[in-house]
Legacy VTK file of the C-alpha trace (Angstrom):
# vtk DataFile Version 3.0
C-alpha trace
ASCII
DATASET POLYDATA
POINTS 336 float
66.908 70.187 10.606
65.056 72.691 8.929
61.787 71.864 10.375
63.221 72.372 14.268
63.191 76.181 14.798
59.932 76.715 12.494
57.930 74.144 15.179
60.203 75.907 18.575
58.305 78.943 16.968
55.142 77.957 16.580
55.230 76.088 19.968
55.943 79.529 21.398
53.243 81.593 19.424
51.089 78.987 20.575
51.937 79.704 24.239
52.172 83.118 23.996
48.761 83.193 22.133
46.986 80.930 24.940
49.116 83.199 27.982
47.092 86.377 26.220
43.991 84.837 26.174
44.153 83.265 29.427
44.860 87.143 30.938
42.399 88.860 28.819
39.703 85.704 30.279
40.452 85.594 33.485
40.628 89.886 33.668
37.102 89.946 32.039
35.888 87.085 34.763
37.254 88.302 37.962
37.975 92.560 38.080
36.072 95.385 37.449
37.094 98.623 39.471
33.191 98.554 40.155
32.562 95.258 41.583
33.571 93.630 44.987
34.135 89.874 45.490
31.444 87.401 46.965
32.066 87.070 50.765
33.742 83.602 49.912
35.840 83.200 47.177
38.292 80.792 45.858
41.922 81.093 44.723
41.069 80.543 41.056
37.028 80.379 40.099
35.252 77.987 38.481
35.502 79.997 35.169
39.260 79.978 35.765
39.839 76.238 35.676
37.666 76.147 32.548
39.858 78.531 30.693
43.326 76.683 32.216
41.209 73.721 30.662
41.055 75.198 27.471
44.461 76.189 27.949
45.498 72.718 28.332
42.829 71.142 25.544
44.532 73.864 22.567
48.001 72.744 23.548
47.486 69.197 23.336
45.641 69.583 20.124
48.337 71.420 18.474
51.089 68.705 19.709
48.969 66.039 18.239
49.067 67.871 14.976
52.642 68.953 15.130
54.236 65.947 16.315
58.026 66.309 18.066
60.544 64.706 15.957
63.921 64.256 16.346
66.158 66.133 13.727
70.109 65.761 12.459
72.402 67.833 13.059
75.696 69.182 10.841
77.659 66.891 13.060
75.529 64.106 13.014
73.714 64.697 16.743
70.414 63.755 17.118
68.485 66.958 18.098
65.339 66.837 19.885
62.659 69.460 19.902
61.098 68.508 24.045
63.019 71.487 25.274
60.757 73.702 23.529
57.618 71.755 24.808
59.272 71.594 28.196
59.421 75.593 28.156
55.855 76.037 27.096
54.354 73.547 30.054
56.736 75.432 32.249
55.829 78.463 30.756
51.750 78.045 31.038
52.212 76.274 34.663
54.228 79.340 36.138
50.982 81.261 34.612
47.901 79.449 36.210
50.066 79.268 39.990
50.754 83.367 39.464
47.309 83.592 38.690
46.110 82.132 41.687
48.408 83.895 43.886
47.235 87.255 42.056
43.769 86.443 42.781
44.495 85.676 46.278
45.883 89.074 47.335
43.183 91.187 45.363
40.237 89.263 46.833
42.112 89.800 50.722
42.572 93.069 49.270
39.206 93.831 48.532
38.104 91.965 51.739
39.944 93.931 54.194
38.513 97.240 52.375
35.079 95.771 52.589
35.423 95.174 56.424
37.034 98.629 56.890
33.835 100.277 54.912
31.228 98.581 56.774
32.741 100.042 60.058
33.121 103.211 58.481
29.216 102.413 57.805
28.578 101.669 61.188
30.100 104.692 62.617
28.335 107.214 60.536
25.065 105.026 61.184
25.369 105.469 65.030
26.075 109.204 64.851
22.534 109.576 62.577
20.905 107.372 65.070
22.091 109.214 68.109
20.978 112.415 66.358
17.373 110.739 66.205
16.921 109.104 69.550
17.979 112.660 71.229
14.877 114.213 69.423
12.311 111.184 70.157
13.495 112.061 73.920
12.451 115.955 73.626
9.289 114.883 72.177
8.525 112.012 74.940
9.861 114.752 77.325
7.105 117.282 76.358
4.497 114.122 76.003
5.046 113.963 80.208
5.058 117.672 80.674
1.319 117.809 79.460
0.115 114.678 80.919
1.506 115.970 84.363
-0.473 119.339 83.584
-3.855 117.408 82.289
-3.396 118.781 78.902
-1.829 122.054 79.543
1.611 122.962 79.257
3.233 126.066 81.096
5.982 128.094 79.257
5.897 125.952 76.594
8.270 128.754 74.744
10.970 128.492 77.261
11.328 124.707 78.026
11.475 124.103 74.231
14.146 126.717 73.757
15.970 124.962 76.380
15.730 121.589 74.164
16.673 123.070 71.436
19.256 124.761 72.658
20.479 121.134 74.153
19.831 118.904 71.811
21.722 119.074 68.435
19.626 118.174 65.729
16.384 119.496 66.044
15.106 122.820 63.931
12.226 123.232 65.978
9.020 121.878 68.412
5.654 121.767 68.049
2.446 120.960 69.511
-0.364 119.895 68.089
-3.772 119.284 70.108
-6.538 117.087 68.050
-3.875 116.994 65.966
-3.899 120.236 64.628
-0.566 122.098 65.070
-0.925 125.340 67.157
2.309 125.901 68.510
5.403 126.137 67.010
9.068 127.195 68.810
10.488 128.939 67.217
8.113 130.692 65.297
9.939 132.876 62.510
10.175 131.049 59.400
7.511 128.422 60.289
4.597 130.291 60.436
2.887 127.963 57.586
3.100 125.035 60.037
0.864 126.591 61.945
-3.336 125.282 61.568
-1.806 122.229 59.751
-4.142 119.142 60.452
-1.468 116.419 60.650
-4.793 113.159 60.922
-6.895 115.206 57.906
-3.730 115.648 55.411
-4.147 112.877 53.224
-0.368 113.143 51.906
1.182 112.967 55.456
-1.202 111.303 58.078
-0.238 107.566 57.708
2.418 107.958 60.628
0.236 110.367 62.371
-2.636 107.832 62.673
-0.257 104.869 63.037
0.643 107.161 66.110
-2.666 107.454 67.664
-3.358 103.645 66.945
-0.435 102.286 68.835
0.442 105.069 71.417
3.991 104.647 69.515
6.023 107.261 68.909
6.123 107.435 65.274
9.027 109.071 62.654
7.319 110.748 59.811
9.255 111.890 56.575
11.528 112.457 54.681
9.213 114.710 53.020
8.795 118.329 51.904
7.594 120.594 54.331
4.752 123.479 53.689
6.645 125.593 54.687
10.083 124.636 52.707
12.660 122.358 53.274
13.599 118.067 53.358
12.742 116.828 57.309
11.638 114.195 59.614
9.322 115.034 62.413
9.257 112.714 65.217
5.829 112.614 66.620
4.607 111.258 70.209
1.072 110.546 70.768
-0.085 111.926 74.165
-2.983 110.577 76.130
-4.785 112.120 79.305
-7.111 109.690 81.648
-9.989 112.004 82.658
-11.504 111.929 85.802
-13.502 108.401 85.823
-10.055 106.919 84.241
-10.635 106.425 80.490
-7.650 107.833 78.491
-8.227 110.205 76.021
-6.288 111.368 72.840
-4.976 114.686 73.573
-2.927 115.152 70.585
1.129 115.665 69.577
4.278 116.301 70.498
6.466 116.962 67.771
10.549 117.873 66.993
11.196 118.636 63.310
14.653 117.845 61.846
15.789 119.460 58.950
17.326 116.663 56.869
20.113 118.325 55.359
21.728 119.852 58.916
20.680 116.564 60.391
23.310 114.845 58.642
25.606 117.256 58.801
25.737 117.081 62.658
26.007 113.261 61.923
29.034 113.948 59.432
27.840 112.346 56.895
28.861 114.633 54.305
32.262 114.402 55.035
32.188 110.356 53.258
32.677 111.863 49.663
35.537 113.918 50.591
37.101 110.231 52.282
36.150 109.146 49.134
33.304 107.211 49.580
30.114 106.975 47.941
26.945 106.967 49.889
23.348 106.692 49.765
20.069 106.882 52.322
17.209 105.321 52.022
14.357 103.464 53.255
10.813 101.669 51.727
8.448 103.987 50.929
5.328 103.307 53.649
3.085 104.615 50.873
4.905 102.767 47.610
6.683 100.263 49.309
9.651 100.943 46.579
12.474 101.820 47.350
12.975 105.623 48.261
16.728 107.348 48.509
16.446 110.743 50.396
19.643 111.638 50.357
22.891 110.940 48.641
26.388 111.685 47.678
27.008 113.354 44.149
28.948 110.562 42.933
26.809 106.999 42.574
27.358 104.211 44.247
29.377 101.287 42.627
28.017 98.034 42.694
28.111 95.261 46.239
27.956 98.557 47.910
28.047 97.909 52.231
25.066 98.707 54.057
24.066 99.487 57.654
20.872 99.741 59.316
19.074 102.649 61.264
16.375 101.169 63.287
13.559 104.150 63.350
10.350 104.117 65.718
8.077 102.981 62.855
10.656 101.262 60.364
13.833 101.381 59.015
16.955 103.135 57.029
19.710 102.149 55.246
23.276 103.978 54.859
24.621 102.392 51.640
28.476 102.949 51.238
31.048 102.037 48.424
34.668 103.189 47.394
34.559 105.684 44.624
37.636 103.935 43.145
35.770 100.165 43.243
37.045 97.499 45.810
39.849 96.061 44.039
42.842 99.232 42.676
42.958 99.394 39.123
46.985 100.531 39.329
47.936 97.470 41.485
45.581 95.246 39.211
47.170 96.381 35.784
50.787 96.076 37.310
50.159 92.618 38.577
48.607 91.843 34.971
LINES 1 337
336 0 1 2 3 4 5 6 7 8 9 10 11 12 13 14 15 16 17 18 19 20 21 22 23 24 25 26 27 28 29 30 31 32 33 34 35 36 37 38 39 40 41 42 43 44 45 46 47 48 49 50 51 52 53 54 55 56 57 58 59 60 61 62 63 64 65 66 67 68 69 70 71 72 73 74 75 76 77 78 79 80 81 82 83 84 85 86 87 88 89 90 91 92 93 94 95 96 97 98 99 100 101 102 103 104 105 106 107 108 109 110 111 112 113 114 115 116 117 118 119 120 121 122 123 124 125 126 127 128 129 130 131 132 133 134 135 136 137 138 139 140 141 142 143 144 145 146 147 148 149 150 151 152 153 154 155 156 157 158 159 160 161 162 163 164 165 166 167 168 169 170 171 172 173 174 175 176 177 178 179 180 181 182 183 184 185 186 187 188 189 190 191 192 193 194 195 196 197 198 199 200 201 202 203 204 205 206 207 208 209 210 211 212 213 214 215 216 217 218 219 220 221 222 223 224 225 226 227 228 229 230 231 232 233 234 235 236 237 238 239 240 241 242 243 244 245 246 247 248 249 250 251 252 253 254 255 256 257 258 259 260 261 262 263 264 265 266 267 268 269 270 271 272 273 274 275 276 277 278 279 280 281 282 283 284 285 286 287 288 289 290 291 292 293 294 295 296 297 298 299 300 301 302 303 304 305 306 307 308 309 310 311 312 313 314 315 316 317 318 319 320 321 322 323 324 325 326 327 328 329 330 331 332 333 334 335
């Protein structure tokens, strides 16, 4: 008889033991505040079943060495010790089916926040891309302009006023015959621009002559400017046909966007005060690494969403994650 509560208690400390280790596994397999599931999951991962394995393995072990007997009791019962065992399977199966169910609502958890942040992706995206096409159209607009005037453009000053005034986005116009910028609405503040041979600077002419060699309207930047400042410049090759019909490289069309109020007439600013961390970026033409213009102050967490900006001559990414990870670290602890 006085063997019976000493194996009921190591049955249990077993049990217990396992129930913390099985936890402390399956928390250090499955959730970080950082990392979002795999777009298809199962209810309990392979690593899972290999710890409830374990799990199962220990147990029998310790059975095997610490047989159930049957002991007798003061009155001459027969006491056995399967209600203990019987409460420690019970115990450990309740375990591995909460488990599953746990895992179960975080991953549709994290899955409907994933699908909600790639819309919110897609949204901001749009309003960037809008922002973009609107200036490609002022520059194609002035492209027509001189071709209409064989390479001459009347009142240059107040028709690009008038886009700039109606277009959001832009910071200001240029044009730029042989290449060579000579114009430049408005003028204050960009008076640097001005002489700057966009085909002879080494640093910045691989749009410009990608440009002239496909009659393409070409997206140059993110890059410094001379004169100060983060932009893009969206440039449109213009060609005349001279009098016996051969067309001949007049020169540019450019809008400049300032990158910083570019985005925030897109709103994308406003994602780190929703709480959201975000990036920009695109390959390098030059590097072909990886280059991220622009970003939020806090860094992204990892399986971060992307959406793509189709540009004239490539293409950017908007990278967004939650600041607080995919799966909540409150509901995740409470749950544990």
């Amino acid at each position: 008889m006085g063997n019976a509560p000493l194996n009921q208690l190591r049955i249990a400390l077993v049990v217990v033991a396992l129930a913390m280790f099985w936890l402390w596994s399956d928390f250090a397999f499955h959730y970080s505040p950082t990392e979002a599931p795999p777009a298809h999951v199962s209810i309990i991962s392979t690593g899972g079943l290999l710890f409830a394995l374990v799990l199962g393995s220990v147990l029998s072990v310790y059975l095997h060495r610490y047989p159930l007997r049957t002991t007798q009791s003061s009155q001459g019962f027969q006491r056995s010790q399967r209600p203990a065992l019987h409460a420690g399977i019970a115990f450990v199966c309740v375990l591995l089916i909460s488990t599953a169910f746990i895992h179960l609502e975080h991953h549709r958890e994290a899955a409907e926040k994933q699908a909600s942040t790639i819309a919110i992706a897609a949204s901001y995206a749009d309003s960037l891309s809008n922002l973009i096409d609107q200036s490609e159209s002022a520059t194609t607009a002035l492209g027509y302009l001189i071709q209409a005037g064989k390479g001459q453009i009347t009142n240059f000053e107040a028709i690009a006023n008038d886009l700039l005034r109606t277009t959001p986005g832009i910071t200001n116009l240029q044009l730029a015959p042989e290449g060579v910028v000579m114009q430049v609405i408005p003028l204050k503040g960009n008076e640097k621009a001005i002489g700057h041979d966009l085909l002879g600077d080494p640093k910045r002419n691989k749009e410009a002559f990608d440009a002239v060699k496909t009659g393409q309207l070409t997206l140059a930047g993110p890059f410094t400017l001379l004169q100060g400042g983060v932009a893009v410049i969206a440039r449109q090759p213009v060609f005349i046909n001279d009098p016996q019909g051969n067309s001949t490289f007049w020169g540019f069309t450019s809008a400049l966007m300032l990158l910083e109020p570019l985005l925030e007439r897109a709103n994308i600013n406003d994602l780190e005060a929703q709480l959201y961390a975000w990036t920009l970026h695109r390959v390098h033409p030059d590097t072909g690494r990886v280059d991220i213009f622009a970003s939020s102050s806090a860094p992204l967490t990892t399986n971060a969403v992307s959406h793509s900006i189709v540009v004239p001559n490539g293409e950017w990414m908007l990278s967004l994650s939650p600041m607080s990870g995919w799966i909540s670290f409150d509901s995740l602890a409470i749950d544990s």
